[in-house]
N, C-alpha and C positions, 0 to 999 in steps of 0.2 A: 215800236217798243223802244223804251228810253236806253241810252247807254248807262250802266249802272259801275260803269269804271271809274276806281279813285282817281278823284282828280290829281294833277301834276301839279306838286307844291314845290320846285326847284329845277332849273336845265343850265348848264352852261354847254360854251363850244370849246370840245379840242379842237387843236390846231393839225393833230393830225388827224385824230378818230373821227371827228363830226360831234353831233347833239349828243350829250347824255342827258338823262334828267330823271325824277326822282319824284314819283306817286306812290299814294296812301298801296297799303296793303289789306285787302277781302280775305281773312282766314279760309273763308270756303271755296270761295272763287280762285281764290290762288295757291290751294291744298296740292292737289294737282304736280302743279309747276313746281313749287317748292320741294315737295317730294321728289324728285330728280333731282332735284340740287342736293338735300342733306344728307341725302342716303348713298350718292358717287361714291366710288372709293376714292377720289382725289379729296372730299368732304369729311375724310377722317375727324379731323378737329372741330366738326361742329355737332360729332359724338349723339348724332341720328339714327346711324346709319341699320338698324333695327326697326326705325319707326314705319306703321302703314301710313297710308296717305289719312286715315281717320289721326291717330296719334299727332299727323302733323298737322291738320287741322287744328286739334284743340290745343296743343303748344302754342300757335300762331294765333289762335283766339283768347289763352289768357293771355297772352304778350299786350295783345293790342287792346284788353278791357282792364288793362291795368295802370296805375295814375304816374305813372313812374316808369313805363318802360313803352315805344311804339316800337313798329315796324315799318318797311317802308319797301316796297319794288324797285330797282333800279332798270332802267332803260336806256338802250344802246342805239340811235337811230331808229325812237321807237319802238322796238323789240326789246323783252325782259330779258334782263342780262345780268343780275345782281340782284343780291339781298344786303338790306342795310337794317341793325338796329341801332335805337339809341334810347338813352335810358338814364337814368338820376344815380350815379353812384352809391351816392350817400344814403340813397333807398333800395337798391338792387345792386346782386351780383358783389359788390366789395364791400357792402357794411361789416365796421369794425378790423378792412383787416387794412386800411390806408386812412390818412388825415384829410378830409375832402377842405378842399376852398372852395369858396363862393363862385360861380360859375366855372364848375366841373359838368361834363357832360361826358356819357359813355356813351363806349359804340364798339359795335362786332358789323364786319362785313364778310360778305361771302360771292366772289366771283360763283360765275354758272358754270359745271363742266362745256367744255366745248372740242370738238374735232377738228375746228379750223382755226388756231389757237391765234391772237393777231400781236405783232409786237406792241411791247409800251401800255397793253389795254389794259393791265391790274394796276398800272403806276396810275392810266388815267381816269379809274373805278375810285381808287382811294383819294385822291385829289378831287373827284366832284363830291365825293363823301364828307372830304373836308370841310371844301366849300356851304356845302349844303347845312353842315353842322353850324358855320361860324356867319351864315347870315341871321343866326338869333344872335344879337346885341348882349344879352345876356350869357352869352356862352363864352370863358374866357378859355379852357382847356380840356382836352380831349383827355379822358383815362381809358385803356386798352388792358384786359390783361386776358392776352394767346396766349396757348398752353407754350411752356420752354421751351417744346421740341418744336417748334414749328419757325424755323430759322428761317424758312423763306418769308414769311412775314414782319419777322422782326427788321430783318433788312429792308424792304418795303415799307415799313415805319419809321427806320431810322431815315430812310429818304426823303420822308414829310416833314422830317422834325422832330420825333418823335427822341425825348430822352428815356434811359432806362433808369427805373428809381430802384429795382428790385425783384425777386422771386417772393411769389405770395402763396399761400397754400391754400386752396379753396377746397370745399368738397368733393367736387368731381375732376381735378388738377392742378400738376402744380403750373401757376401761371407766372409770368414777368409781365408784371405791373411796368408801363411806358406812360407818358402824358407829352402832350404837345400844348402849347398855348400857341393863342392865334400869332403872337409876333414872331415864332421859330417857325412857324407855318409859312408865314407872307414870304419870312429870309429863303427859304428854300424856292418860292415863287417868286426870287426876284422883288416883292412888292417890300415897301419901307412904308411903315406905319405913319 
């Protein structure tokens, strides 16, 4: 029987963690798994936490048959360890309520609850997220908008780069709109463009 797992479209190496790396997402195949993750109560903020594994299904299947928004599995030493989206601002999620530029790209991530919590691993979850996002050429800056309260986050973005342009009011929260471009990104990796 063939292996029907998305392929791996991204890995780098921590230095201290090992491999991560970054495969397509199977709405149904990976129902399941994701269902543990958005329904945690540590997953508060990604405002699931109601959903069955059917609801996350088709969540996870309009995301990804949509022309403007993927999903993506994050993997920790081979093992699923993260949810990554990313997505077209200027078509999803902020239309209307920010000025997009020419290569903007969004993104939501989601560490996995875990009981053997490791240091440093969500600094180095959003750093291969980073990464992952700015090997498209066309991608000049990342737009984020975490609900306000989610201050652990914010801090964690401000660690990548990440400036704050403002509180936005969406539908479903109020959020702080952040953006990073790839050169505030590298200055935090040490890298000069």
């Amino acid at each position: 029987m063939a292996d029907t797992t998305p392929a791996t479209v991204f890995t780098r190496t921590d230095r201290a963690l090992g491999e991560f790396a970054v495969r397509g997402l199977d709405p149904d195949a990976d129902a399941a798994l994701l269902h543990g993750w958005v329904t945690h109560p540590k997953s508060a903020f990604w405002m699931m936490q109601d959903a069955d594994v059917a609801e996350v299904a088709r969540e996870y299947r309009r995301i990804t048959e949509h022309p403007h928004h993927e999903a993506f599995i994050g993997l920790h030493r081979g093992s699923p360890a993260f949810l990554v989206e990313r997505y077209d601002p200027s078509q999803v999620e902020l239309v209307g309520l920010y000025d997009p530029l020419p290569g903007d790209v969004g993104m939501h991530f989601l560490c996995a609850p875990t009981d053997t919590p490791l240091h440093g691993f969500t600094r180095a979850v959003i750093t291969t997220v980073m990464e992952f996002l700015f090997t498209d050429p066309r991608a000049r800056r990342v737009v984020v908008e975490p609900d306000v309260r989610n201050t652990a986050v914010h801090a964690l973005n401000a660690a990548v780069g990440f400036e704050v342009v403002g509180p936005v009011r969406k539908p479903e929260k109020e959020a702080l709109l952040s953006t990073c471009t790839r050169e505030q990104f590298q200055a935090t990796r040490g890298v000069t463009a």
